[in-house]
C-alpha positions in Angstrom: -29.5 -34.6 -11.5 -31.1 -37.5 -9.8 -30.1 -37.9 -6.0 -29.3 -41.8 -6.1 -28.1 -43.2 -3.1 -24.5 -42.5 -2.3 -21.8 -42.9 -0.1 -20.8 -39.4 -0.7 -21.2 -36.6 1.7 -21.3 -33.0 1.9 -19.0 -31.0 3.6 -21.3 -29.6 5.4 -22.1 -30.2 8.9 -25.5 -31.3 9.7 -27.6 -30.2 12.4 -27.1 -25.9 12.4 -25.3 -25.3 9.2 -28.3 -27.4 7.8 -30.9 -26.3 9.0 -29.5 -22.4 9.1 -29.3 -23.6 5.1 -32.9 -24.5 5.1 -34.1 -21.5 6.4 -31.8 -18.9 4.2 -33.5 -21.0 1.2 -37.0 -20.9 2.8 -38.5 -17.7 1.3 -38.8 -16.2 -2.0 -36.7 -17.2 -4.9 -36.3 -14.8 -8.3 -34.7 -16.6 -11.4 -33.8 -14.9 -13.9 -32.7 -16.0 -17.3 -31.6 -13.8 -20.3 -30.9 -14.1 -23.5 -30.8 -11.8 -26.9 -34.5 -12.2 -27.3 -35.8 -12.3 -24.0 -35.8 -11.7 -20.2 -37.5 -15.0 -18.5 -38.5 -14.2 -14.6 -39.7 -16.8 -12.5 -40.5 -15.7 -8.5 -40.9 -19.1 -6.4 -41.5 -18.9 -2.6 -40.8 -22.0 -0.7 -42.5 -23.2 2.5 -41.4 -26.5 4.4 -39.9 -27.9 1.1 -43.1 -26.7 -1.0 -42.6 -25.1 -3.9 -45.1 -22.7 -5.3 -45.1 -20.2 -8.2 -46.3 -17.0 -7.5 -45.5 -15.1 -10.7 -44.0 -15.8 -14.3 -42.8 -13.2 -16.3 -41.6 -12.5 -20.0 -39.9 -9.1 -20.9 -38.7 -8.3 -24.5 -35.2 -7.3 -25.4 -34.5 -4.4 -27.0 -34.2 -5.0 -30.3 -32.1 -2.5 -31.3 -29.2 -0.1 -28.9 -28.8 -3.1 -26.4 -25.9 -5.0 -26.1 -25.8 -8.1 -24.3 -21.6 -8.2 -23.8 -21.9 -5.3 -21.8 -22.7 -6.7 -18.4 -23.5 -2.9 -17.0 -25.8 -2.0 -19.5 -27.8 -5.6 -19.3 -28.4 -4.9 -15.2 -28.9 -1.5 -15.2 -31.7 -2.5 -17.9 -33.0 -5.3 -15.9 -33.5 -3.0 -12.6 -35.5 -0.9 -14.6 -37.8 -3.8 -15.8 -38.0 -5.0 -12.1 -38.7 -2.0 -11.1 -41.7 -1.9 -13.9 -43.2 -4.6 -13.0 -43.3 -3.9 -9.3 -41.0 -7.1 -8.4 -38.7 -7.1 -5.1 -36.1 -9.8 -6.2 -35.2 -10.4 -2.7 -32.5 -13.5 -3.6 -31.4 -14.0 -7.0 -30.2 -17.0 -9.1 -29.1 -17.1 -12.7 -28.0 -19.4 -15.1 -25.0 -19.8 -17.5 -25.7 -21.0 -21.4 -24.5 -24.1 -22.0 -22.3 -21.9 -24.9 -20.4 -20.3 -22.2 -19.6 -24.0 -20.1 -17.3 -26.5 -20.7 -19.1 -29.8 -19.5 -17.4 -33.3 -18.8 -18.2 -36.7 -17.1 -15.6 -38.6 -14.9 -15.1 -41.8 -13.3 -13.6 -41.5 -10.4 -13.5 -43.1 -7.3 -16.2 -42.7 -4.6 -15.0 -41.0 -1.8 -16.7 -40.2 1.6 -15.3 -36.8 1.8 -16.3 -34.7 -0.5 -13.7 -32.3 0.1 -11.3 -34.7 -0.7 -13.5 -35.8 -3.9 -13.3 -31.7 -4.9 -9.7 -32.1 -4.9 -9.4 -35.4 -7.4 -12.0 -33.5 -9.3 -9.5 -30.7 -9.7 -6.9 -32.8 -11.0 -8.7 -34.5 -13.2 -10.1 -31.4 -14.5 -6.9 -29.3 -14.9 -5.7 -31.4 -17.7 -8.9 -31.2 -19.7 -9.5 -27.6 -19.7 -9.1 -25.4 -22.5 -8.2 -22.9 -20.1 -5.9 -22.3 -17.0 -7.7 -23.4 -13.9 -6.1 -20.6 -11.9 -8.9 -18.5 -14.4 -12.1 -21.0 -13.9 -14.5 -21.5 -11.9 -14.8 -25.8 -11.4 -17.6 -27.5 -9.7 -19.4 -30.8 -9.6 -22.2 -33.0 -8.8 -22.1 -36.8 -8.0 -25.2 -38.5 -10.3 -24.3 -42.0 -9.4 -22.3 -43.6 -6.6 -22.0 -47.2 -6.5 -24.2 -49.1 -3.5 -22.1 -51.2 -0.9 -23.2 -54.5 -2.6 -21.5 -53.1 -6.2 -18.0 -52.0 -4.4 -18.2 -55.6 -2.8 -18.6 -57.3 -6.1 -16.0 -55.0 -7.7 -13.3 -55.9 -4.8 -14.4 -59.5 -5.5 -13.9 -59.6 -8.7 -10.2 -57.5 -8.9 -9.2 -60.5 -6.3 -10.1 -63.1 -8.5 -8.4 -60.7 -11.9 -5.8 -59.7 -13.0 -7.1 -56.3 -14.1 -8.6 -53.9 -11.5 -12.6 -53.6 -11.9 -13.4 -51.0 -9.2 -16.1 -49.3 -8.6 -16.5 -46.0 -10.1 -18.5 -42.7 -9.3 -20.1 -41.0 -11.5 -19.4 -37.0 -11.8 -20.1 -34.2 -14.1 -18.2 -31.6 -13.6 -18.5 -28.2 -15.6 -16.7 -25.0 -15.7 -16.7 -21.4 -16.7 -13.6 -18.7 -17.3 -13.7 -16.0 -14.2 -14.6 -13.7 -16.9 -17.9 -15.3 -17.5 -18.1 -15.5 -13.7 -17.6 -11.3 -13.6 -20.1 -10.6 -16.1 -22.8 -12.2 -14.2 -21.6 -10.8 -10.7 -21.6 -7.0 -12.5 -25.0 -7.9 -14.4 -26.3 -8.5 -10.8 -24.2 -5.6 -9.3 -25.6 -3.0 -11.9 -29.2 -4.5 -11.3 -28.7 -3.7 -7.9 -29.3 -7.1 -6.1 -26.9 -9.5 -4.2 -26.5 -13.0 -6.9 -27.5 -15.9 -4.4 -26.7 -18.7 -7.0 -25.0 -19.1 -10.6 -26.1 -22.5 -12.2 -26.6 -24.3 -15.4 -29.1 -24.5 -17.9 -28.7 -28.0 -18.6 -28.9 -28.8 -15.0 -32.1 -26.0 -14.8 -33.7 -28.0 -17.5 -33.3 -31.5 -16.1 -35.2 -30.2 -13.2 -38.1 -28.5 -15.0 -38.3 -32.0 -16.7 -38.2 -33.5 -13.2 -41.0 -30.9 -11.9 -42.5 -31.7 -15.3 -42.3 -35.5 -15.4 -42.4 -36.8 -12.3 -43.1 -40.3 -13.1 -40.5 -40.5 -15.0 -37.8 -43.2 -14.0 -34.6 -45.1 -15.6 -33.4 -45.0 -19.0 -31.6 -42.9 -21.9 -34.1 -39.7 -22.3 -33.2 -36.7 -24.3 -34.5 -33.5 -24.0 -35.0 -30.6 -26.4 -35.1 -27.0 -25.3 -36.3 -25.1 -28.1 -35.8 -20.9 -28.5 -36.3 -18.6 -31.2 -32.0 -18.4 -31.7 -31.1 -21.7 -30.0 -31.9 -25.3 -29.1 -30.4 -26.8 -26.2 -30.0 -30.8 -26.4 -29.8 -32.9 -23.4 -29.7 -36.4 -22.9 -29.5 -38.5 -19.6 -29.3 -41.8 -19.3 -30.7 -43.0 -15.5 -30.6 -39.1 -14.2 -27.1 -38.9 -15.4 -26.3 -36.2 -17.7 -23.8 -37.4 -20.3 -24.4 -35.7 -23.2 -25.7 -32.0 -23.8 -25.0 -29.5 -26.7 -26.1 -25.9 -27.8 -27.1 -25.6 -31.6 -28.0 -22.3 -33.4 -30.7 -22.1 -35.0 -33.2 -19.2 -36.3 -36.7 -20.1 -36.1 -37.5 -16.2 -35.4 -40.5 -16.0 -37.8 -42.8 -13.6 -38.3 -46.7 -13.8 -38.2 -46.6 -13.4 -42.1 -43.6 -15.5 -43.6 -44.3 -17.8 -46.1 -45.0 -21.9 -45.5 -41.5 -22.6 -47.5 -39.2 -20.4 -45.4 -41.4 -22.1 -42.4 -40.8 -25.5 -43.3 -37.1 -24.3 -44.1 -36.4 -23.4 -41.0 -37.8 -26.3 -38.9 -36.2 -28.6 -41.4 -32.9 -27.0 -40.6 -33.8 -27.4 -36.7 -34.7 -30.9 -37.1 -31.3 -31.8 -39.0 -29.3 -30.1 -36.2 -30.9 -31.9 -33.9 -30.5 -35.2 -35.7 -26.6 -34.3 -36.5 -26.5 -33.8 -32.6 -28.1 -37.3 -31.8 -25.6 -38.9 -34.2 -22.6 -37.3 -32.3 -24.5 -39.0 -29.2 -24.3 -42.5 -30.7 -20.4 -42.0 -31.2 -19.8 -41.0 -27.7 -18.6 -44.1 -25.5 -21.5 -44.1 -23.0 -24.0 -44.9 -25.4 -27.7 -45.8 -25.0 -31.0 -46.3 -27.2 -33.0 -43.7 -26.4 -36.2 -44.3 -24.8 -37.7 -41.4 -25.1 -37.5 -37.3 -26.1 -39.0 -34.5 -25.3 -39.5 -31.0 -26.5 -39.7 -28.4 -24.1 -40.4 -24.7 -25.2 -42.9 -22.1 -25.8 -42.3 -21.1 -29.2 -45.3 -22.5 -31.0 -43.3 -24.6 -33.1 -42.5 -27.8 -30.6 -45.2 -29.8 -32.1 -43.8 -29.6 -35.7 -40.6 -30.5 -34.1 -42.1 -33.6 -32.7 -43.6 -35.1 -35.5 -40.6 -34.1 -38.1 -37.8 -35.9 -35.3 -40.7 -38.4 -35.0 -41.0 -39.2 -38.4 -37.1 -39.1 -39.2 -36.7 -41.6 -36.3 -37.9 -44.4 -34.3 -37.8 -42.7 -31.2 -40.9 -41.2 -29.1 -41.1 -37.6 -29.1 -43.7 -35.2 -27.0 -44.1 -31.9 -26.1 -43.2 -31.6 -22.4 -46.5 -31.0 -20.2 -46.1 -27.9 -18.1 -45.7 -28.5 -14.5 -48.5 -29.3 -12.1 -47.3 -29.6 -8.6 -46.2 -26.3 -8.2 -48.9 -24.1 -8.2 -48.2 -22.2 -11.7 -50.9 -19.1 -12.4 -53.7 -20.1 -14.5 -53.2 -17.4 -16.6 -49.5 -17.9 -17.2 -49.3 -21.0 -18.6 -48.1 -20.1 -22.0 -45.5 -17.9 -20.3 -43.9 -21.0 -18.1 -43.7 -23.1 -21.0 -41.3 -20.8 -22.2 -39.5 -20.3 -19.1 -39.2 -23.6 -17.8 -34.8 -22.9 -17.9 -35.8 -20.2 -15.3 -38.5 -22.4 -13.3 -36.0 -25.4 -13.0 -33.4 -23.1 -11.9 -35.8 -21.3 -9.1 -36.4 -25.2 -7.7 -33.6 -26.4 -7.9 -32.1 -23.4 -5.3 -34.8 -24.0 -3.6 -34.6 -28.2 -2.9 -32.9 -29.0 0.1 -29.3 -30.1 -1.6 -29.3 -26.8 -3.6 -28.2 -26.4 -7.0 -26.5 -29.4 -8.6 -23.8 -26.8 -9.7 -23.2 -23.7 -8.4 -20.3 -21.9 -10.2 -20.7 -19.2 -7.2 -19.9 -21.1 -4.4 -18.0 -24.4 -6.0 -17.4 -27.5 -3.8 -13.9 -26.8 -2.8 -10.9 -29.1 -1.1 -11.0 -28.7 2.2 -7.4 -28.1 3.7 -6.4 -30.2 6.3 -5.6 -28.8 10.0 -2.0 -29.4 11.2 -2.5 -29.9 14.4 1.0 -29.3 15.5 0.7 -25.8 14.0 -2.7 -25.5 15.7 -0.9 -25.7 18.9 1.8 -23.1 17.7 -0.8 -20.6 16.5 -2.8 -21.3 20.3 0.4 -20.7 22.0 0.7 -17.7 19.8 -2.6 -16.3 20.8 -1.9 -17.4 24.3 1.4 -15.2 24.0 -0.1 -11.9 22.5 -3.0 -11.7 24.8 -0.4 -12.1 27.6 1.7 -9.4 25.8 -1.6 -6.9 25.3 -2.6 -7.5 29.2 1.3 -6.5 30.2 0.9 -3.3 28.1 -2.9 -2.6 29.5 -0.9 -2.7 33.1 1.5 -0.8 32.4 -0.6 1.8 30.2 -2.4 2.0 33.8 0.4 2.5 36.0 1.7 4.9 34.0 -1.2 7.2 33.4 -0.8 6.8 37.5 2.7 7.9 38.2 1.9 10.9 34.8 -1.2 12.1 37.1 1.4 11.7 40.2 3.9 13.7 38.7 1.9 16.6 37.3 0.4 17.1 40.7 4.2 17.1 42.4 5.8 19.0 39.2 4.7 22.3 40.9 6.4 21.4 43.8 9.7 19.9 42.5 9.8 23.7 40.6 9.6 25.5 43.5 12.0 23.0 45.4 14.6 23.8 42.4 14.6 27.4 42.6 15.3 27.4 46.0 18.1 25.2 45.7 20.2 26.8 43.0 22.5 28.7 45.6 22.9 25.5 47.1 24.0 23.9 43.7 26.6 26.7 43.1 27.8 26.0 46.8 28.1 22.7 46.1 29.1 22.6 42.8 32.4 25.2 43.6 33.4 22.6 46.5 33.3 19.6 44.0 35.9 21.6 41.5 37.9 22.6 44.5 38.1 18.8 45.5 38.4 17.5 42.5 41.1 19.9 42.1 42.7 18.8 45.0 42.5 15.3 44.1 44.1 15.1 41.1 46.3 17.7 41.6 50.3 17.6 40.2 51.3 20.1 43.2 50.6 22.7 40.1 51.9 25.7 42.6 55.0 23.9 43.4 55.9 23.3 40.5 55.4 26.9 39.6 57.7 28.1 41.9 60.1 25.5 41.6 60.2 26.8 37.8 61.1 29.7 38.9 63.9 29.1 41.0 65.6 26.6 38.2 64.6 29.3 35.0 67.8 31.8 34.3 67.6 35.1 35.8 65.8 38.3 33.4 68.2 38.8 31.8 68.5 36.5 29.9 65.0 34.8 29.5 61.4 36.2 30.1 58.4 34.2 30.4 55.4 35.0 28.3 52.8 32.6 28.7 52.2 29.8 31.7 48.9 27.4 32.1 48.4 23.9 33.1 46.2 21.2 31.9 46.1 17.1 32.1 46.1 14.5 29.4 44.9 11.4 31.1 46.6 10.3 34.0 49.3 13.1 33.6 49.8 16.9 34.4 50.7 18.9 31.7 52.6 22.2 32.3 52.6 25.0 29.4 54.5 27.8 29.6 56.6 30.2 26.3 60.2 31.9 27.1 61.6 34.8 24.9 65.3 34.4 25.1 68.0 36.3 23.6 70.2 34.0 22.4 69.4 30.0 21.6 71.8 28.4 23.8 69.9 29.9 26.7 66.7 27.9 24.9 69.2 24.6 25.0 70.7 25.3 28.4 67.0 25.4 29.8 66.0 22.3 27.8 69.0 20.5 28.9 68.2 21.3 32.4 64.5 20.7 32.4 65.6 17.0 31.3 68.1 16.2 34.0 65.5 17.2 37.0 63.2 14.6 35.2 60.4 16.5 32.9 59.8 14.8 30.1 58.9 16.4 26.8 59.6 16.3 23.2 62.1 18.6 21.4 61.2 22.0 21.6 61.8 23.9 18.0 63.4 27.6 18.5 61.8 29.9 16.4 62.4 33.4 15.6 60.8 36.1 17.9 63.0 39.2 18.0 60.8 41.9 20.0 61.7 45.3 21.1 63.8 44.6 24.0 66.2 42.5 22.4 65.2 38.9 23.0 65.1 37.1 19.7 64.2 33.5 20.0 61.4 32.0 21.9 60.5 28.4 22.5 56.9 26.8 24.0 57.3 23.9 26.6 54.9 21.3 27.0 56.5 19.7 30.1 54.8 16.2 31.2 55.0 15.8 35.5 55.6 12.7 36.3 54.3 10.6 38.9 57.1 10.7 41.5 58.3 14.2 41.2 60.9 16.0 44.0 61.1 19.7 43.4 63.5 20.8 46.0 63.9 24.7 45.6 66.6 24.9 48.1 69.0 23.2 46.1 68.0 24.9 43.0 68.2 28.7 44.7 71.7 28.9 43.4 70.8 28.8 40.4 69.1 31.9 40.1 71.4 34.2 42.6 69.9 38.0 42.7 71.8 40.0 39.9 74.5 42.3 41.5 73.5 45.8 42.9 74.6 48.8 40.8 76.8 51.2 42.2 74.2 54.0 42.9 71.8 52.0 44.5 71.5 53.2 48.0 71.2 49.7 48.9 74.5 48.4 47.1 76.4 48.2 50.0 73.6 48.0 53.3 72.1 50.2 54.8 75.4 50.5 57.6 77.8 52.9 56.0 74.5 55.6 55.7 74.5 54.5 59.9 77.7 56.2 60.6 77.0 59.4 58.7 76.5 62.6 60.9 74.3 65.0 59.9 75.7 68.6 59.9 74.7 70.6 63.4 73.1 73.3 63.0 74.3 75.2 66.4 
């Protein structure tokens, strides 16, 4: 497109981003440009924003066993032409068919920002697509912004209106599925280079006629790219591309076809080309065309021009081949029919880039919340805080680890020698602690025993102690020989002030004739005054029997005389 003057700018800083964007371009270009017939290659090296070709080539498809749908076949094919003709790529740019594009002019507002710009563009375009724009690739070029004078007279005029007359920028915008985006990005994959750019043919050919046509200046002018399967129609009006179409055609003859199917054929080319103009008049940006030129190097282009010639008023020429640009002298026939892939390789290389590049689309910039800045800075602030704590204390501690493996030999040796101590000590600490909490466990014991029937009646089999909390628990099982015994010693165990639940008399008969037996859990409580003294009664010795020598004391044995023995 035409770079009129404009209000709108890039995103882009100036000053390093610009010039860093200068030098990347600064170099050698490869365009390449494929189709079912053909494999166009156009290697451009720029030098302080001069273009120059340095070589043009034209490689034949396969004619049969090559499919173009399959995006790894096509690049692993191209690298081995590259690699045939002995060409580094070195950056690469290639172009989407104007088949494979949807294309549309807006009005919008002009906008200093063109990040802002890329968003209205999006909206705009969302609800014009055939397709989701979640799966498209969307970008756009400005062609005309209005001058400060025009928005004056627009704000001028919508004062002294009713109806709003602002002034409107003019944008084409274009867009491809993601799956058209893929295939190119595996095409380049499989060729085994990195895809720098991915334009436009009709933008590509608005720049060969540019390069081809430099004097040529306002107006409607269409333009004609003719190829053995296809003609592409273009038509700007002022540098402004507002109308462009892809017709299929077949002017694929052979050296030895006869003059009717010849004539046929162009005839055919020339009515599509006509039925294409006519859909031009019914568009709503209308203008007489000036002029219209046939680009291509098929041979046929003259024929063209004098067949739309005579069909119509308006001027048709073949396009002259470029002459500022350094072409070969020897491949001149070759870059008239590769001026897609010579337009494509200048455009990447002028200093705005390409008009469209579905690659890298011009994109809404998001807008910095400040506040948020501040919390994710505060954030950073706080982790690098966090990582220097754990760097200190990563240190110290590989310290006190070094510390302790060189004392841990030590603090072994220490330990052995201590364990008598520790069995020392740890005997006095259950001795006091004994002490301490101790229910007077041996006074009770005997007190028992002094309160208990005699033998005879009751034996004790079992005795222990333990505590439950704050309480002493005494333990202990009797074998009786009748129950009343049991209840007598139950009863009697209550009134000194034991407490403990009812005690179930089972069965125990043994040999010696005791046949009940009953388990005590007796609960000491705090204030406790086992007085044996007053208790001793209770268990008086048994009586003596007769023939014990001790029955009646030892006395009456005192007064027996032993016999004399002279």
């Amino acid at each position: 497109m035409t770079n009129p003057t404009t209000n709108t700018k890039r995103a882009w800083p100036s000053g390093l981003a610009k010039l860093g964007t200068r030098i990347k371009r600064r170099g050698e270009v490869t365009a390449l440009d494929i189709d079912k017939r053909m494999l166009r290659i156009v290697h451009v090296t720029s030098t302080r924003g001069v273009a120059q070709v340095k070589r043009v080539e034209l490689v034949p498809v396969p004619s049969e066993g090559f499919e173009l749908q399959n995006a790894k076949k096509v690049g692993e094919w191209i690298r081995e032409q590259l690699k045939a003709i002995q060409l580094s790529p070195g950056t690469v740019v290639m172009a989407v068919r104007r088949g494979e594009a949807v294309l549309k002019e807006f009005q919008l507002p002009p906008l200093k920002d063109i990040g802002e710009m890329a968003s209205m563009v999006r909206m705009r375009a969302s609800r014009e697509l055939p397709f989701p724009e979640s799966q498209a690739s969307i970008d756009f070029t400005v062609t005309k912004a209005p001058t400060k004078q025009e928005i004056k007279a627009a704000k001028k005029d919508s004062g002294s209106t009713s109806a709003p007359t602002d002034a409107k920028a003019d944008v084409v915008v274009s867009a491809i599925k993601t799956e058209t985006l893929n295939y190119y990005k595996t095409v380049a994959e499989s060729a085994g280079f990195a895809l720098a750019g991915l334009g436009l043919r009709p933008m590509a050919s608005y720049r060969a006629l540019k390069a081809c046509v430099p004097e040529l200046g306002s107006g409607a002018v269409a333009l004609a790219s003719v190829r053995r399967h296809e003609v592409d129609v273009d038509i700007l009006i002022d540098g402004r591309l507002v109308f462009s179409r892809e017709l299929s055609v077949d002017l694929n003859l052979s050296e030895d076809s006869l003059e009717s199917e010849r004539n046929e054929r162009l005839n055919h080319a020339t009515k599509e080309i006509f039925r294409c103009l006519h859909s031009y008049e019914g568009s709503g940006g209308y203008q007489k065309l000036d002029q219209l030129f046939v680009a291509g190097g098929t041979g046929l282009e003259d024929e063209l021009c004098n067949q739309i010639h005579s069909g119509s008023e308006i001027k048709c020429s073949h396009m002259p081949l470029p002459t500022s640009v350094g072409l070969p002298d020897d491949k001149t026939e070759d870059a008239a029919r590769a001026l897609t892939s010579l337009g494509l390789a200048l455009g990447f290389v002028d200093e705005r880039g390409l008009a469209v590049n579905f690659l890298a689309p011009k994109k809404p910039i998001i807008r910095r919340n400040e506040g948020r800045t501040k919390w994710l800075l505060g954030v950073c602030v706080l982790l690098a805080a966090v990582v220097m704590l754990f760097s200190f204390r990563n240190r110290y501690e590989s310290e006190a680890k070094s510390k302790y493996e060189n004392l841990a030999p030590l603090l072994s040796k220490l330990k052995k020698a201590d364990t008598p101590n520790k069995i020392v000590i740890r005997t006095g600490k259950a001795v006091s602690d004994w002490t301490a909490d101790s229910k007077d466990w041996l006074g009770h014991f005997a007190f028992l025993s002094s309160i208990l029937p005699q033998c005879d009646k009751v034996y004790l089999t079992s005795l222990g102690t333990r505590r439950t909390g704050q309480n002493g628990v005494l333990s202990f099982q009797l074998q009786a020989k009748d129950s009343d015994t049991l209840h007598e010693v139950e009863k009697t165990l209550r009134d000194l002030g034991y407490i403990f639940k009812s005690v179930p008399h089972t069965p125990g008969n043994d040999r010696h004739g005791y046949s009940f037996r009953a388990s005590f859990d007796l609960v000491i409580p705090d204030e406790f005054n086992h007085d044996i003294k007053a208790n001793l009664k209770t268990n008086s010795p048994p009586a003596r029997i007769e023939d014990d020598i001790h029955a009646n004391g030892l006395s009456l044995n005192g007064d027996r005389k032993e016999p004399s023995h002279g």
